[in-house]
C-alpha positions as CSV (number, residue, x, y, z in Angstrom):
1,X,-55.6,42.6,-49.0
2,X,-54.3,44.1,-45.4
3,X,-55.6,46.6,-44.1
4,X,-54.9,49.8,-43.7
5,X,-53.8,50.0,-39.8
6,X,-51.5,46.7,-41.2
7,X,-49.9,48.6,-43.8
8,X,-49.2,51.6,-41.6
9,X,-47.6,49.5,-39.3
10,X,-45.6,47.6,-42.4
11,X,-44.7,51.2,-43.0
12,X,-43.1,52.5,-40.2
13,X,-41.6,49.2,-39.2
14,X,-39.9,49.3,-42.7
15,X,-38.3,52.9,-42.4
16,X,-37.9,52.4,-38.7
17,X,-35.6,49.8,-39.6
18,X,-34.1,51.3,-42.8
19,X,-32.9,54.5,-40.5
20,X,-31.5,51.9,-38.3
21,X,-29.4,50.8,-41.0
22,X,-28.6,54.4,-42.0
23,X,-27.5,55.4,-38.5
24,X,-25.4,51.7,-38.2
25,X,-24.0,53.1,-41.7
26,X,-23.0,55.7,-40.6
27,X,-22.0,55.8,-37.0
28,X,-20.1,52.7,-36.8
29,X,-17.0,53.9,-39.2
30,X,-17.0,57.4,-37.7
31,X,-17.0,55.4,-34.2
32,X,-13.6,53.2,-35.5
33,X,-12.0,56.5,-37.9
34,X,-12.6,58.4,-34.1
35,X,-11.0,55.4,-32.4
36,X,-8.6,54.0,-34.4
37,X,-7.0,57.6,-35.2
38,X,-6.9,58.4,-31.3
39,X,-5.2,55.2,-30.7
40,X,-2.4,56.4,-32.8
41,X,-2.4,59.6,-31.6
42,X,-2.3,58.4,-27.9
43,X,0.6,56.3,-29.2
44,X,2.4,59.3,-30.6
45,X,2.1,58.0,-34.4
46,X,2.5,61.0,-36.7
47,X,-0.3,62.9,-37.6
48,X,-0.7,61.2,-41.1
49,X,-0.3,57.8,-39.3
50,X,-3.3,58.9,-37.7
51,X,-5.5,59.7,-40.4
52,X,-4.4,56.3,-42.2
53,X,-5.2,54.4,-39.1
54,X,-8.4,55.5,-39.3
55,X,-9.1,55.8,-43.1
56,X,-7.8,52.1,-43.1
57,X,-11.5,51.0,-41.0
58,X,-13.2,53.2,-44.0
59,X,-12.9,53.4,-47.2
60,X,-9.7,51.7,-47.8
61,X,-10.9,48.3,-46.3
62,X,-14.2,48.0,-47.4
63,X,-13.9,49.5,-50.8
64,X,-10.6,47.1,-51.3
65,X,-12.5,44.6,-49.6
66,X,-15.4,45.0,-52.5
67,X,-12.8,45.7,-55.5
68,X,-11.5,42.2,-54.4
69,X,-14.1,40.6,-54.7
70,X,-15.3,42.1,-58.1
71,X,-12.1,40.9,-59.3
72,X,-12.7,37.3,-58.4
73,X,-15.5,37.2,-60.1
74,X,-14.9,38.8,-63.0
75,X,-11.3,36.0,-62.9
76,X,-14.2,32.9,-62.5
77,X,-16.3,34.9,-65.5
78,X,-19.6,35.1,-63.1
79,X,-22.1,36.5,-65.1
80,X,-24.4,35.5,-61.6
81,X,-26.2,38.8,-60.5
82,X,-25.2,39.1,-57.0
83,X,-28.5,39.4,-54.3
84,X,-27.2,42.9,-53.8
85,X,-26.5,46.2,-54.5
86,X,-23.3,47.7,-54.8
87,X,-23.7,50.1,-52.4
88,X,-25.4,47.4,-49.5
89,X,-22.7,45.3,-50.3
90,X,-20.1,48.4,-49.5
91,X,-21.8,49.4,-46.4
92,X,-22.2,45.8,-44.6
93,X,-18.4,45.6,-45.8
94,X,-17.8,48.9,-43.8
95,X,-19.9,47.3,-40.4
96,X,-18.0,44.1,-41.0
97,X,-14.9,45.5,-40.6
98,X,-15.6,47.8,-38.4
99,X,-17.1,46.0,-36.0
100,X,-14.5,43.4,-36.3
101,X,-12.3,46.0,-35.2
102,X,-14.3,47.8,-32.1
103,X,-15.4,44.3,-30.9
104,X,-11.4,43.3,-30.4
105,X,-10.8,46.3,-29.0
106,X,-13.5,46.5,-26.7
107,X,-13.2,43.1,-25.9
108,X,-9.4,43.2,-25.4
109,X,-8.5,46.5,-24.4
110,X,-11.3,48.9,-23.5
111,X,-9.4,50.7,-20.9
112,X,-6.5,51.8,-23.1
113,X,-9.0,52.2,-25.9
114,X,-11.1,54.5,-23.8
115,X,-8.5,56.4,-21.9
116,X,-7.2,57.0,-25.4
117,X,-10.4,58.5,-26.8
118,X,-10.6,60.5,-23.2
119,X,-7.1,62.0,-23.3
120,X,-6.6,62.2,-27.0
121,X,-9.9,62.2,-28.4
122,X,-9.8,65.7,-30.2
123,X,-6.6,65.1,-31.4
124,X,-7.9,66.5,-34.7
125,X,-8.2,69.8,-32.9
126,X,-4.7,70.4,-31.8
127,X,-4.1,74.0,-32.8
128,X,-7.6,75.1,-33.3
129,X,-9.4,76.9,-30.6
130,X,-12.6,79.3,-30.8
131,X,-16.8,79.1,-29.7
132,X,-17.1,76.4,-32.3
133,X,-14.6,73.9,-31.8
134,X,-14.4,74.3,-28.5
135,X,-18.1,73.0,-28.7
136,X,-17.1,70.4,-30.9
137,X,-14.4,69.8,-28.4
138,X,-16.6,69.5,-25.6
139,X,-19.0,67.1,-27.0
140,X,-16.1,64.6,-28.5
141,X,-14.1,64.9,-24.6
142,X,-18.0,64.1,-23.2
143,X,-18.7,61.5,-25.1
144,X,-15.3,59.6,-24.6
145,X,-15.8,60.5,-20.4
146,X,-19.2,58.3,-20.4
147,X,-17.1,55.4,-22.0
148,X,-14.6,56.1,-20.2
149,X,-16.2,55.8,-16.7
150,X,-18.0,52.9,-18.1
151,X,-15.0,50.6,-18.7
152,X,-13.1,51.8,-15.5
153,X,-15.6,51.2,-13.2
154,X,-15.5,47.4,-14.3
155,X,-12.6,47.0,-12.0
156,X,-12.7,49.0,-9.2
157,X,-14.0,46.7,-6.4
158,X,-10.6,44.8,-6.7
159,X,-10.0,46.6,-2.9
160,X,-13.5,46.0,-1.9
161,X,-16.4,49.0,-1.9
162,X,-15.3,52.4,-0.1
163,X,-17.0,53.6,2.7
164,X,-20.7,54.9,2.1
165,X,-20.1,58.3,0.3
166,X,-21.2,61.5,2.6
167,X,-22.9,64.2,0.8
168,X,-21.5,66.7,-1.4
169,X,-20.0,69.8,1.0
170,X,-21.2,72.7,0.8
171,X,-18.2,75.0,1.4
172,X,-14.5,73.9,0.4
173,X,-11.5,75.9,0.2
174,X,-10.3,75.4,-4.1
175,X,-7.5,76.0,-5.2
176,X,-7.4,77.4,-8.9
177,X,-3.9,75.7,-10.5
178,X,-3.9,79.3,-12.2
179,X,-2.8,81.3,-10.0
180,X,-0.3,80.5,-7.5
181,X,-2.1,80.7,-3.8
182,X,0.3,80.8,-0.8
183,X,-0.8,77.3,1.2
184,X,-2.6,78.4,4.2
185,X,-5.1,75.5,4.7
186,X,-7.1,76.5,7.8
187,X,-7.2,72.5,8.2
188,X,-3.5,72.3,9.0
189,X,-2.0,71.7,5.7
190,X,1.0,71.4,5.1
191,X,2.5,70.1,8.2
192,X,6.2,69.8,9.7
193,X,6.9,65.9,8.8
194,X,8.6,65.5,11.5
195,X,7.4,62.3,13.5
196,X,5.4,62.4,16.6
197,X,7.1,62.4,20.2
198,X,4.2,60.0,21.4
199,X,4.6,58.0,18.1
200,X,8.2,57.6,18.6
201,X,8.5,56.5,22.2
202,X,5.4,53.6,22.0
203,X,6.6,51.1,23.8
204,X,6.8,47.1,22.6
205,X,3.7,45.9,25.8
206,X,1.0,49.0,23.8
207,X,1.5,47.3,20.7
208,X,0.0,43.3,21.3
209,X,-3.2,44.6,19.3
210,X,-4.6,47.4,16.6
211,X,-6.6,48.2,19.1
212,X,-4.3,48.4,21.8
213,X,-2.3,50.8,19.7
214,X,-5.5,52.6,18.9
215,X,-6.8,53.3,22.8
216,X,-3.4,53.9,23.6
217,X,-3.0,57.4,21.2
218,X,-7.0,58.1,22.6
219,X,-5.8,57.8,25.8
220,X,-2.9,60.6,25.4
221,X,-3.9,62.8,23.0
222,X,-7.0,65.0,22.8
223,X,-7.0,67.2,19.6
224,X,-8.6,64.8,17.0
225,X,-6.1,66.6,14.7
226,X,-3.0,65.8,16.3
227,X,-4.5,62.0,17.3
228,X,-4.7,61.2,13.8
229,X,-1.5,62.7,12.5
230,X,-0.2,60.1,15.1
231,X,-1.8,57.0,13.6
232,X,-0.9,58.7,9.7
233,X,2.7,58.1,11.6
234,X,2.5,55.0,13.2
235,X,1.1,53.7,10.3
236,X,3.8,54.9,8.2
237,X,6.8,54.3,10.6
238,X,5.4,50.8,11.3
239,X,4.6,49.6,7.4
240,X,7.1,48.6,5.2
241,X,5.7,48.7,1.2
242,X,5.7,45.2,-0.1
243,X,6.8,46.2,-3.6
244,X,6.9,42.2,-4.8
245,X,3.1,41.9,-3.9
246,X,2.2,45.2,-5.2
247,X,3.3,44.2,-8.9
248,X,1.5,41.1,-9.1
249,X,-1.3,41.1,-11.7
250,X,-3.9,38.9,-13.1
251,X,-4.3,34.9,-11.3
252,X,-1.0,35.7,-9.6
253,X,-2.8,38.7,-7.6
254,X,-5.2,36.5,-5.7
255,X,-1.7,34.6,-3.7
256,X,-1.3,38.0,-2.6
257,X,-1.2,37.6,1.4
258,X,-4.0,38.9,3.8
259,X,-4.4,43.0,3.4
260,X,-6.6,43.4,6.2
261,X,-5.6,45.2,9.6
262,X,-4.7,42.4,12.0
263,X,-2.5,41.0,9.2
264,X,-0.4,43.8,8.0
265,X,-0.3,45.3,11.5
266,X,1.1,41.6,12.6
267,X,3.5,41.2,9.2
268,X,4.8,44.8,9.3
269,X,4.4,45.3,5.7
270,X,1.3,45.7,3.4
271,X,0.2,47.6,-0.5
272,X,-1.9,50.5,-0.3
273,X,-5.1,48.8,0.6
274,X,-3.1,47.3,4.0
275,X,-2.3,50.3,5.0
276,X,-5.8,51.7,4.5
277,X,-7.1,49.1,6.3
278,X,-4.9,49.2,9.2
279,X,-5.1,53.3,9.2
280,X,-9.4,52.6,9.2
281,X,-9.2,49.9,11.9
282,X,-6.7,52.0,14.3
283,X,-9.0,55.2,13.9
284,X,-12.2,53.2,14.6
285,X,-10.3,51.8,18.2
286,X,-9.3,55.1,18.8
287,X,-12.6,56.6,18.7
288,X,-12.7,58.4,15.2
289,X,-14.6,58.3,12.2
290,X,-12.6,57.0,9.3
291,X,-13.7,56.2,6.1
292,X,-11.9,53.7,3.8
293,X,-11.8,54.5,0.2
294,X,-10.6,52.7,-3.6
295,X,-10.1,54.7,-6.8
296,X,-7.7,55.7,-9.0
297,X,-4.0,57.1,-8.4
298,X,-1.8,58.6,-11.7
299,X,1.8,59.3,-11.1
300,X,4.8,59.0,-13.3
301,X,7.1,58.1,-10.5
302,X,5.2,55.4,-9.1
303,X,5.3,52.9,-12.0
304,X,8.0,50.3,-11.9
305,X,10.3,50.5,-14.9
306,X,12.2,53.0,-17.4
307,X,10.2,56.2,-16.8
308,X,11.4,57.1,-20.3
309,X,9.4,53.8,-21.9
310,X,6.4,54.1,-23.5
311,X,4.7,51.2,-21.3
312,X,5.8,53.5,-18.7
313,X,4.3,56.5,-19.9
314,X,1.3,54.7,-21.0
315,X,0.6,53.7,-16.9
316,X,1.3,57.2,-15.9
317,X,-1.7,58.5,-17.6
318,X,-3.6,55.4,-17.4
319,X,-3.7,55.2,-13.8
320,X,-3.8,52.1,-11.2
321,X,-6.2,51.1,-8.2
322,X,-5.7,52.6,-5.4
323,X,-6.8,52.9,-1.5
324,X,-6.9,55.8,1.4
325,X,-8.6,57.3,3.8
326,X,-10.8,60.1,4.9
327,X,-11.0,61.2,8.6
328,X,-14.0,63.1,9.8
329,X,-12.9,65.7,12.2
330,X,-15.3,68.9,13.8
331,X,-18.0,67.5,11.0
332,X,-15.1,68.0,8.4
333,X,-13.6,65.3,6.1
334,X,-10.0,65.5,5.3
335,X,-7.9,63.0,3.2
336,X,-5.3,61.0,4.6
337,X,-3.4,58.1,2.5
338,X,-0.6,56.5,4.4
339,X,1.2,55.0,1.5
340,X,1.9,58.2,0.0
341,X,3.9,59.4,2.8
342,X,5.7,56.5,3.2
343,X,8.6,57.0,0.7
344,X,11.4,54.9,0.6
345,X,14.7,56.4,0.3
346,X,17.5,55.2,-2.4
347,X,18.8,53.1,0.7
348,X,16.2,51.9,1.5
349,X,14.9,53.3,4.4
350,X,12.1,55.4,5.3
351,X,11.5,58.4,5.5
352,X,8.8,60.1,6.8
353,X,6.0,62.5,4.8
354,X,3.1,64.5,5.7
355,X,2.5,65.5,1.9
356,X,-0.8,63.1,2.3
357,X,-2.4,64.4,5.5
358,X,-5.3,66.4,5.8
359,X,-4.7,67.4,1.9
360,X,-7.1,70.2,0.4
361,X,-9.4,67.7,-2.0
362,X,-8.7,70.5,-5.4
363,X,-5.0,69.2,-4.7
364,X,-5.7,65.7,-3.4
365,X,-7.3,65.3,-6.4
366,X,-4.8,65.7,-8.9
367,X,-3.2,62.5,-8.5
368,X,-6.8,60.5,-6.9
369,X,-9.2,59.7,-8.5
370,X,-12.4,58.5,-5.9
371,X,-14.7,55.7,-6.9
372,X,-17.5,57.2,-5.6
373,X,-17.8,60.7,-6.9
374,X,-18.9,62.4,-3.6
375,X,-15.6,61.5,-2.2
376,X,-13.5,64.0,-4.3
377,X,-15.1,66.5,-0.9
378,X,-15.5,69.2,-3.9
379,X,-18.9,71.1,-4.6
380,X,-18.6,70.0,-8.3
381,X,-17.1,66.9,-9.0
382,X,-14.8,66.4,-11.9
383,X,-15.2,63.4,-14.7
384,X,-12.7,60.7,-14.9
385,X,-12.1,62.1,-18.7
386,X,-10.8,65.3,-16.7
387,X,-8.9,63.9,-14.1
388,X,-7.1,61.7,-17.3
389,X,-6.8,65.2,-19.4
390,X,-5.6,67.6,-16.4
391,X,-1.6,67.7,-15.9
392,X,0.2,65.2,-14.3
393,X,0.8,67.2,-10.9
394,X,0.7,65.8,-6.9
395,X,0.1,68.5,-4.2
396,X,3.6,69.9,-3.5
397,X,2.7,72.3,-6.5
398,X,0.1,74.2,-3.2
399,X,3.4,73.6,-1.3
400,X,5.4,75.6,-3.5
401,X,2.7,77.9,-4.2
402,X,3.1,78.2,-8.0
403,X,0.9,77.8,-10.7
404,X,1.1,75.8,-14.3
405,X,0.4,77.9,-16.5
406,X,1.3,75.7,-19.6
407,X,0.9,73.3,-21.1
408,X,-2.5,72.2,-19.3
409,X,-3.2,68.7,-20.3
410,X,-1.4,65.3,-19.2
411,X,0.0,64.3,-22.8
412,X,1.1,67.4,-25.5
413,X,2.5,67.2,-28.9
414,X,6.0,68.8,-29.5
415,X,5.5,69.3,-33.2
416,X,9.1,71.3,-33.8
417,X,11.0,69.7,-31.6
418,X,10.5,72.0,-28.4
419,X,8.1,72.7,-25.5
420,X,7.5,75.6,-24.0
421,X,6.4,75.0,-19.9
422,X,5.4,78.3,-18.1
423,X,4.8,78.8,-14.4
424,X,3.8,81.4,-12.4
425,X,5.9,82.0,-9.9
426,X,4.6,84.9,-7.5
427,X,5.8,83.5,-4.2
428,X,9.2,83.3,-6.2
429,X,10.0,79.4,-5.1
430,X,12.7,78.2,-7.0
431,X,11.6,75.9,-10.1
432,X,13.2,73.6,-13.2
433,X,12.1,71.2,-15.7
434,X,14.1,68.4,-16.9
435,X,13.7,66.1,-20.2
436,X,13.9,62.8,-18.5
437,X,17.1,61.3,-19.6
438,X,18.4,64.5,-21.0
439,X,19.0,68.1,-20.1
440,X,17.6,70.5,-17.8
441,X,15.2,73.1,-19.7
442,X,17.2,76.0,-18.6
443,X,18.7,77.2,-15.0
444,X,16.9,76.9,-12.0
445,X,14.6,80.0,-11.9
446,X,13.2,82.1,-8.8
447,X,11.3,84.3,-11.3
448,X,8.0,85.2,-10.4
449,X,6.6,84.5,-14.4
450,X,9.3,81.4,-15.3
451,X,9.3,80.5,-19.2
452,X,11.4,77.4,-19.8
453,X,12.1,75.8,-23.4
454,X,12.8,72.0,-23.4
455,X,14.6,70.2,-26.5
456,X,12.3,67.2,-27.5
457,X,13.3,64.5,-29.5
458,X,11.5,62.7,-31.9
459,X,9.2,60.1,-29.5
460,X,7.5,60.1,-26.5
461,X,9.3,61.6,-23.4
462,X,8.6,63.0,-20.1
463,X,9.6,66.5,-18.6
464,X,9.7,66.5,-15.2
465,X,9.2,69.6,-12.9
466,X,11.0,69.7,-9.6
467,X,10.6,72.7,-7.2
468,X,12.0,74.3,-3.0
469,X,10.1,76.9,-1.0
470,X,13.7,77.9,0.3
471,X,16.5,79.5,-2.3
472,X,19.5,77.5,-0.3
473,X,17.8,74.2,-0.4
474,X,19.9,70.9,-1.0
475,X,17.7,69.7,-3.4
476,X,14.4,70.5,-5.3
477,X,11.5,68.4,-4.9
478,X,9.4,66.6,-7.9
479,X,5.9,68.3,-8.0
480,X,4.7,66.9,-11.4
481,X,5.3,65.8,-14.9
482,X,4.6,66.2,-18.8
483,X,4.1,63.5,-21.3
484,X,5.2,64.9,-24.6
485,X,4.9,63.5,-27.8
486,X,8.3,64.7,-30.3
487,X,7.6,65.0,-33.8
C-alpha cells in the first residue's frame, strides 16, 4: 500500500493536471472565437460573419465533428463502448480544431493575425462604452499588445540593430492631438524647406568622399542646428529613392545592392536604410552624434498599389520596416529621417521637405514606430497595440495646428453608410476630407469646430484628410487618413 506522502503527491499531480485540462478546455476556443471573429472584423466581414467565424472553431465544429461520428457508428451498428466520455470526446474535438486552427495561423500569419487582434480586438465592444467595458476593453487591447510586440519584433533586425537606446528624457514638449497647439517647437520645428545656400553651391572636388562632404559642412558652418539641416539636404538632394529595390520581398530582398554609406553615397540612390546610413556616416565625419535607428513606419500613401484595395489598406495599418536617424544636439535628441523628405513629384523630380527634421517625438511618432522603446524620446512610451489603434496621421496635422477630434482609432466601422470626422480647428487652417475614389465630405472649411459627413459605401475605403495654414493656398496638403469599414 503507498504511503501517505505518495498518495498526496498522486493527489495533487492528478488535479494539477485535471485543471490543466480545464483551463486547455476552456481557453483555447475562447483564444480562436477571439481570434477568428477579429480576423473577420479586421477584414470588414459583417458583424454576423464575425460571430459565425468564430462560433465555427466552437461549437459548430466539434459538436458536428462528434454528431459525425455518432452517426458512423450507429450506420456500422457498433455496439463497441467507446474509451471515452461524451463530453472528453467533445472537448479534445474542440482543442483539435482549434489548435489546428491557431497553429496555421500562427504559423503562417502571426503578424496579420496579431495586428488584427491589436487593432480590432474588442470589436465586440463597438458602441459600448462605460467603467466596465472600458476595463474589459483594456485588458482584451493589453493582452493582444504583448502578442503583438511578440510577433513584430521577429523581424525587425532586417536593417541591422539601432543605435544603443539613450535613456528615457526627462522633459519633452507633447503635443495632445486634442487640442489644436499652434507649432512653436523651441527646437526649430517646422522649418522653411527651402535648400541650403552651402548645400546648393558644393562643388564636384568636396564630394570624392562621405567624409569629405562631411568636414567640408564642419568646416563652414557652426550652429550644430543649421550643420545638420545641411546634411538632412544633401542627403535628400543627392539620393534618388530606388523604388524597384524597395519592393522586393522575401529571397528576392537579399540581391538588393549594398545600403551602406560609401555605396549609396557612390550610386546616388538608396531605400530608407541607405539613406540612414549615409545621413549617420556624414554626421559622424562632420563631428556630430547621430544615432541610426529601425522600426516601424504606417502610412497610407506610401504603399504601392490601389489605395482603395484592401491589400492596400491592410499595409497601411500593418506597417513596414523602416530606418532614420536621431541627432544629438546641446544634450538634446531630435529626429531626422531623410527619406521622408525626399518626395518625389508626379514628374518625377524632387522636391525638397523639411516635414522630417528635428520633429517633436508625440508627432514623429504617429507614423514611427522605434524598435527600441526609449527611442520614441517620450517620458512614457506608447505599445505597439497603440501606435496600430491611434489614427493614421503624419506631423503636418502640428503644422496645421488642428486637432482630430473624431473618429480616434486607425480602422472604424461605418454601420449606416456615413462617417462623421470632426476637427478642431482654432488656428482656423483650412481643412477637407475626401472618400478616396469618390466625393469630397463637404466644402473646404476654415471653421474653427469643422464637422464633415462622408458617404461610405458598402466595403472597406479610405477618407483622406488634406489641410493649408494659408486661406489662398494652391493646394491642400495630405496630413492623415481613415480606414473605414461600410456596412
Amino acid at each position: 500500500m503507498a504511503s501517505r506522502p505518495v498518495r498526496v503527491a498522486g493527489w495533487v499531480i492528478t488535479h494539477l493536471l485535471y485543471t490543466v485540462w480545464l483551463a486547455l478546455m476552456i481557453a483555447t476556443p475562447l483564444f480562436g472565437f477571439w481570434l477568428a471573429s477579429s480576423l473577420a472584423a479586421y477584414d470588414n466581414a459583417p458583424e454576423w460573419l464575425a460571430l459565425v467565424g468564430g462560433l465555427v472553431l466552437f461549437p459548430v465544429a466539434p459538436v458536428g465533428w462528434e454528431l459525425f461520428s455518432a452517426w458512423r457508428r450507429a450506420k456500422r451498428g457498433s455496439t463497441e463502448k467507446p474509451i471515452l466520455t461524451r463530453l472528453d470526446r467533445l472537448v479534445l474535438r474542440t482543442l483539435i480544431v482549434n489548435g489546428a486552427f491557431l497553429g496555421i495561423m500562427l504559423w503562417r500569419a502571426p503578424h496579420v493575425s496579431f495586428r488584427a487582434l491589436a487593432v480590432r480586438g474588442d470589436w465586440i465592444l463597438d458602441g459600448h462604452s462605460g467603467p466596465y467595458v472600458d476595463d474589459v476593453r483594456d485588458v482584451l487591447l493589453g493582452f493582444a499588445d504583448e502578442l503583438d510586440h511578440w510577433a513584430t519584433h521577429r523581424d525587425a533586425s532586417t536593417y541591422g540593430t539601432s543605435t544603443k537606446p539613450p535613456p528615457p528624457p526627462s522633459q519633452v514638449t507633447i503635443y495632445d492631438l486634442a487640442k489644436p497647439v499652434e507649432p512653436k517647437d523651441p527646437n526649430g520645428w517646422p522649418r522653411v524647406a527651402e535648400a541650403d545656400a552651402i548645400v546648393t553651391a558644393i562643388p564636384d572636388d568636396a564630394q570624392t568622399s562621405v567624409e569629405a562632404v562631411g568636414k567640408y559642412f564642419a568646416a563652414r558652418i557652426s550652429d550644430k542646428r543649421e550643420l545638420v539641416k545641411a546634411l538632412h539636404d544633401y542627403v535628400v538632394l543627392r539620393l534618388h529613392y530606388d523604388t524597384p529595390t524597395s519592393l522586393l520581398t522575401g529571397e528576392a530582398a537579399l540581391t538588393r545592392p549594398s545600403q551602406q554609406a560609401d555605396d549609396v553615397f557612390a550610386a546616388r540612390t538608396g531605400v530608407c536604410e541607405g539613406y540612414a546610413r549615409l545621413m549617420k556616416a556624414l554626421g559622424d565625419a562632420a563631428g556630430l552624434e547621430v544615432a541610426f535607428i529601425t522600426g516601424y513606419i504606417r502610412d497610407a500613401r506610401r504603399n504601392s498599389g490601389d489605395a482603395s484595395t484592401d491589400d492596400a489598406i491592410k499595409h497601411a495599418l500593418e506597417g513596414n520596416l523602416h530606418a532614420w536617424n536621431a541627432v544629438k544636439i546641446d544634450g538634446t535628441w531630435l529626429f531626422v529621417d531623410a527619406t521622408w523628405d525626399d518626395p518625389v513629384t508626379d514628374d518625377g523630380s524632387q522636391r525638397l521637405s523639411e516635414t522630417y527634421l528635428f520633429t517633436p517625438p508625440r508627432l514623429f511618432g504617429l507614423d514611427h514606430f522605434p524598435e527600441e522603446p526609449a527611442w520614441q524620446l517620450v517620458p512614457s512610451p506608447i505599445s505597439i497595440g497603440d501606435f496600430s489603434r491611434q489614427p493614421l496621421l503624419n506631423p503636418r496635422i502640428g503644422m496645421l495646428a488642428v486637432a482630430l477630434e473624431s473618429p480616434q482609432r486607425s480602422q472604424v466601422t461605418a454601420d449606416n453608410g456615413a462617417l462623421q470626422v470632426v476637427i478642431g480647428n482654432s488656428f482656423q487652417s483650412t481643412v477637407v476630407a475626401q472618400v478616396v475614389g469618390g466625393d469630397a465630405c463637404g466644402a473646404p472649411s476654415r471653421d474653427i469646430h469643422v464637422e464633415m459627413t462622408c458617404t461610405i459605401p458598402p466595403g472597406r475605403h479610405e477618407v483622406r484628410l488634406f489641410g493649408a495654414r494659408d486661406a489662398s493656398a494652391r493646394s491642400l496638403e495630405y496630413f492623415g487618413s481613415i480606414m473605414v469599414n461600410g456596412r
